[in-house]
N, C-alpha and C positions, 0 to 999 in steps of 0.2 A: 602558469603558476603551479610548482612543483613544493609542498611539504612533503620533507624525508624522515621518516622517523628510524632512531638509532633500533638497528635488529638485537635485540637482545636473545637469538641464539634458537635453536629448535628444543636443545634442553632446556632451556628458559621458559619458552613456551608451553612444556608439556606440564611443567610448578606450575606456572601461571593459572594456567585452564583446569588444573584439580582445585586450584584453590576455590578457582570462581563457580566449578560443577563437576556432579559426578559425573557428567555425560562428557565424554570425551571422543573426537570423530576418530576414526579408526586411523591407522599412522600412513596407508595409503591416499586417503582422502589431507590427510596435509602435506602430503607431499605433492600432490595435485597443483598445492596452489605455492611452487616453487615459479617463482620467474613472470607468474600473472603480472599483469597490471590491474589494479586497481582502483578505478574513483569515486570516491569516499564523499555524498553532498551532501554536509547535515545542513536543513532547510532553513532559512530564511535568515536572520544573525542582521543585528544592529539596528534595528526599529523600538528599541526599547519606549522612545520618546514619541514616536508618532505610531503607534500600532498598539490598539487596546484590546483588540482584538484574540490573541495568539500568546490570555494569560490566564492562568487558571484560579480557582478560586479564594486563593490566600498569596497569591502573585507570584509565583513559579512561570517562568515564561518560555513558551516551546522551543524558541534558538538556544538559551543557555541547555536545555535538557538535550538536543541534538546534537550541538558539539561535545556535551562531557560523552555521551557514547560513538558519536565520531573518531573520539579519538580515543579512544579505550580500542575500539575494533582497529583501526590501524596501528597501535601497538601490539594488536595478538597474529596480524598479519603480516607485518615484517618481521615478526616473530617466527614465522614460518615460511618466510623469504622470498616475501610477495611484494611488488613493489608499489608502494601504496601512493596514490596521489590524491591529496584534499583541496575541495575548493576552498577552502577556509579552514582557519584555525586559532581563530579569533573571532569573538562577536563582533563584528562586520560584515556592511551589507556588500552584496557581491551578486551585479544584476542576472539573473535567472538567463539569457545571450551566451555573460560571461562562465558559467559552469557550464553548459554544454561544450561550448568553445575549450574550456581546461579538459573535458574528457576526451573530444580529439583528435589536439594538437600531441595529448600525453598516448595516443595510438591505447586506448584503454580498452582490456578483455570485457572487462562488465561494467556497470553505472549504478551505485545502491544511493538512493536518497534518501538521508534519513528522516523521519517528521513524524509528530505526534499529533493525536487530533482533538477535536473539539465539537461540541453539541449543545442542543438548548437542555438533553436530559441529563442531570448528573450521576445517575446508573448506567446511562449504557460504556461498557467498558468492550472491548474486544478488537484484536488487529484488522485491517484492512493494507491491500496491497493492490498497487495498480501497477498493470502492464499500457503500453501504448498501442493503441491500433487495436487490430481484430488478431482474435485466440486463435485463428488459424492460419494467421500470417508471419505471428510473431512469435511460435514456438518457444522459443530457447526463454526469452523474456518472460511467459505462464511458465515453464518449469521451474523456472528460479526463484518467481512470485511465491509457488508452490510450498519449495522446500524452505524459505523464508517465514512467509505464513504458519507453515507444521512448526518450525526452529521457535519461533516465539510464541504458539500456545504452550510448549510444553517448558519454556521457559519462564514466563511473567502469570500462566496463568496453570499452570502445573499439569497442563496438557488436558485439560477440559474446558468444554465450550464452544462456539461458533468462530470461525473467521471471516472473512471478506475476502476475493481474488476478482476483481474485474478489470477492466478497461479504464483509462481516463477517460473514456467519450462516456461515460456516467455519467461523469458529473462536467465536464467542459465535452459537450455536445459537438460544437462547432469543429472543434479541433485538435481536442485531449491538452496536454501540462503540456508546456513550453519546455519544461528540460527533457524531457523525454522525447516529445518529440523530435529537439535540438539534435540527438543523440542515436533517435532512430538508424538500426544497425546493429548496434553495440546491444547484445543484452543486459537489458537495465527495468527496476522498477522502484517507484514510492512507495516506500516502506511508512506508512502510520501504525505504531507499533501498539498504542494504546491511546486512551483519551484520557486529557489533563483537566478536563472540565469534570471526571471524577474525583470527589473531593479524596476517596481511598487512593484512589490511582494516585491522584498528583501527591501526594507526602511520600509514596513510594519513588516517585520517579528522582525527588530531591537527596535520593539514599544513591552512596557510591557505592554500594556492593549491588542494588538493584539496576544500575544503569550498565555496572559487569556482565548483568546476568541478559539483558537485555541486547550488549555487546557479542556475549558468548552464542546469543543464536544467531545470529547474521555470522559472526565465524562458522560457525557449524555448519547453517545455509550453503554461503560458499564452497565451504571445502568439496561438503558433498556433491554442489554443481558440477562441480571444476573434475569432480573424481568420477562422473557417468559416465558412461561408454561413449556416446557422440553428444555432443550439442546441433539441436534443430537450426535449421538456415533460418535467417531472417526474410521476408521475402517482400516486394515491391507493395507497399501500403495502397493499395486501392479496396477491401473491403469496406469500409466506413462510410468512403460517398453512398454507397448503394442505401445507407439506411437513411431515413427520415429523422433528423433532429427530433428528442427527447425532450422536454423544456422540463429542466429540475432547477430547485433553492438550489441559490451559490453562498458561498461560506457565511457570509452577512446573514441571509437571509433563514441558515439553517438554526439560527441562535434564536428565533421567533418561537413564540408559544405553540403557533397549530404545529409546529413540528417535533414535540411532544408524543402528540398522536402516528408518530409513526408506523408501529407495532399493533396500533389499539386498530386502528384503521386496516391495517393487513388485516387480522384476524374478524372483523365486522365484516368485512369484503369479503373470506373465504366464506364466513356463516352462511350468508346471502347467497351468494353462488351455488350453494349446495343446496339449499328449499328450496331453489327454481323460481320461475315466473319472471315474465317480461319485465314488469319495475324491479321489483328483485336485483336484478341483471345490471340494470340501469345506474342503483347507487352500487351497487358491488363494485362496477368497473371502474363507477367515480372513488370508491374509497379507496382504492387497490392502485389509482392514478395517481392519489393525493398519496399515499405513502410513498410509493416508488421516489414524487418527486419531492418528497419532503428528506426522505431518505435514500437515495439510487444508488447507495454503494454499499446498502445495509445488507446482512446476511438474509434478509426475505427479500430483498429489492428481486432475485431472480423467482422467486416464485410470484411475487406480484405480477409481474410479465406475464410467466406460464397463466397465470386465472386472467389475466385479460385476453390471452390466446383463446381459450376454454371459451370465453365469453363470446367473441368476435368470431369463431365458428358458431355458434347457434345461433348468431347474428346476417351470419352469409355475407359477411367484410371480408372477400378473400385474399385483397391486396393490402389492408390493413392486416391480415394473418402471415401474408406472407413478411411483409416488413418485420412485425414482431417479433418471431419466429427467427428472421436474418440479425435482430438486434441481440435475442438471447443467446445464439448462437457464435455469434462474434465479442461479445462483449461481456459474456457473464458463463465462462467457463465451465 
């Protein structure tokens, strides 16, 4: 399944991208992504009627908000004469198999999926990006997590604030997201660019100059990828058996009230840890467990780790340390 969108020129491109920012990647870095391929997966598309889940609080629904930046980015990238393949371009469902399978048979340089998130808190606002596998295996896929994550704080959030970069084995333990896995090779990650379940967030996202602007960093991402001196090899996925399964809330589960506490519960856990003492210790590591798995893809999720490390050596769990230790390491950049 090939969508071709009509190139509307390099000078076209260069109007286009002043209109929508003053940041503009430098004329090297788009000339980089002359002749790429790539696939374009704005997430999930035509559940309107049975998924109540994946809408935000005045009905803004996250497939309709992924395809309009879907396809805004693959018009600023055939704009710059990249050849863009989308698994969709239409709200329609298209099985999670079927996109990997379109990435490739279409022989594709990278895999951006695009998707927005959701939470029980309606403040927490800030991106998240998930690579597949282990940070030392999958090189090329962390750097582009990387320059994607920086692309969208300083575009949706004016360049202040926390992000997220981990692993899908956060939060699907057993065996990360199915398209990225599907795709393992091909540098690729899930882009969650913001959360819809803010009530500021979602009236933004339903603005077409803000889904540009949201468009315009994932352009800029790219280019810059495509424009560094080497890309890192991908290499044979065997880090992740080594680690022991995580048990964290799955998307259902994170909409629940104790996961509220996620943040409150980090910080009560760090308190504790630091006045010492054996009980002390005891709820610390339980607070510091319940956030991780309330939250595991939260921008403290990697320091809840490090204080359960901290713990578990004063403990003399050395292979409980060592495990830890190979999960922060792998999984939380």
């Amino acid at each position: 399944m090939r969508i071709a969108l009509k190139p509307i020129g390099l000078g076209g491109l260069l109007i286009l991208l002043m209109f929508y920012s003053a940041s503009i990647p430098a004329m090297g870095q788009v000339k980089a992504l002359e002749g790429k391929i790539i696939c374009i997966d704005p997430g999930h598309g035509g559940t309107a009627a049975t998924d109540s889940y994946r809408v935000g609080p005045s009905g803004e629904r996250e497939e309709w908000i992924n395809l309009r930046v879907a396809l805004l980015l693959g018009k600023m990238l055939e704009g710059a004469e990249a050849k863009v393949v989308l698994t969709r371009n239409t709200d329609t469902f298209i099985p999670l198999a079927e996109r990997s399978k379109i990435a490739l048979e279409n022989k594709a340089d990278i895999f951006i999926s695009i998707h927005h998130n959701a939470t029980a808190d309606p403040k927490v606002n800030f991106p998240i990006i998930y690579f597949h596998g282990s940070a030392e295996e999958n090189q090329a896929s962390v750097t582009l997590g990387k320059e994607v994550a920086e692309k969208l704080v300083d575009q949706l959030f004016k360049g202040k604030g926390p992000y997220s970069l981990v692993s899908d084995f956060t939060i699907f333990s057993q065996s990360g997201s199915s398209v990225l896995r599907g795709t393992y090779g091909i540098p690729g990650i899930i882009g969650e660019a913001s959360f819809f379940t803010s009530p500021k967030e979602e009236k933004k996202l339903k603005q077409s100059e803000y889904n540009q602007k949201e468009a315009q960093a994932y352009f800029e991402a790219i280019a810059s990828f495509f424009a560094s001196s080497e890309i890192a090899p991908i290499a044979e996925k065997k880090d992740p058996s080594e680690v022991v399964p995580f048990k964290v809330f799955q998307e259902a589960e994170r909409m629940r009230p104790e996961a509220k506490a996620w943040k409150a519960n980090f910080l009560k856990g760090k308190k504790l840890l630091k006045k010492g003492g054996d009980q002390r210790l005891v709820e610390a590591f339980e607070l510091l467990t319940l956030s991780a798995r309330s939250f595991p893809d939260s921008y403290v999720a990697k320091a809840c780790h490090e204080l359960r490390v901290e713990i578990l050596k004063q403990q003399n769990k050395e292979e409980a340390v060592k495990i830890e230790e190979m999960r922060i390491r792998y999984f939380y950049p």
